[in-house]
C-alpha positions, 0 to 999 in steps of 0.5 A: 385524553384526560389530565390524569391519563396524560399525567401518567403517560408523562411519568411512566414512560419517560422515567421507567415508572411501573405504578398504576398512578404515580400521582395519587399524592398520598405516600406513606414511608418509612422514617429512614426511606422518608429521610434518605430521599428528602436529603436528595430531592429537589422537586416540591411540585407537582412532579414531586410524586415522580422523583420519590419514586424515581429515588425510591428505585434508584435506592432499592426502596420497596414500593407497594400500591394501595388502593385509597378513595379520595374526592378531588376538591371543588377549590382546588387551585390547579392551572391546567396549562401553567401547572402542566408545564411546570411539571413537564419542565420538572420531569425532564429535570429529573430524567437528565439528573437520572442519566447524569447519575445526579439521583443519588442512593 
């Protein structure tokens, strides 16, 4: 299973997440989207994907999918396993502040 499957797996199902790719990084959003969910985030990591998403629901935001073409640099920085459970610790922040109504509107 590769880190992106698992990547996947890791947003969707826990956060109710229906995209394709919930970690592409790419996002484009409205102004007022844009400033409704920076008042309210708290992730600036690699879960930061996920909990936009997750606040664009909970904000009744329309969420569209596009395909983009990138290429994965050759110096990127990722630490599999230290970033993974960076992640992972960041996921479950955003699941128990989803059920404790903390992800605001």
């Amino acid at each position: 299973m590769s880190v992106v499957i698992s990547a996947r797996k890791l947003t969707k199902a826990p956060l109710g997440l229906r995209y394709a790719d919930t970690q592409c990084g790419f996002k484009l959003l409205a102004s007022t989207a844009a400033k409704k969910i920076a008042l309210i985030s708290r992730v600036n990591r690699f879960a930061f994907d996920a909990e936009l998403l997750t606040l664009a629901r909970k904000a009744n935001l329309k969420v569209a999918e596009l395909p983009v073409r990138c290429r994965n640099s050759p110096r990127s920085k990722v630490r599999l396993f230290a970033d993974s459970a960076i992640m992972l610790k960041d996921l479950v922040r955003i699941k128990l502040d989803d059920l404790k109504n903390r992800l605001h509107d």
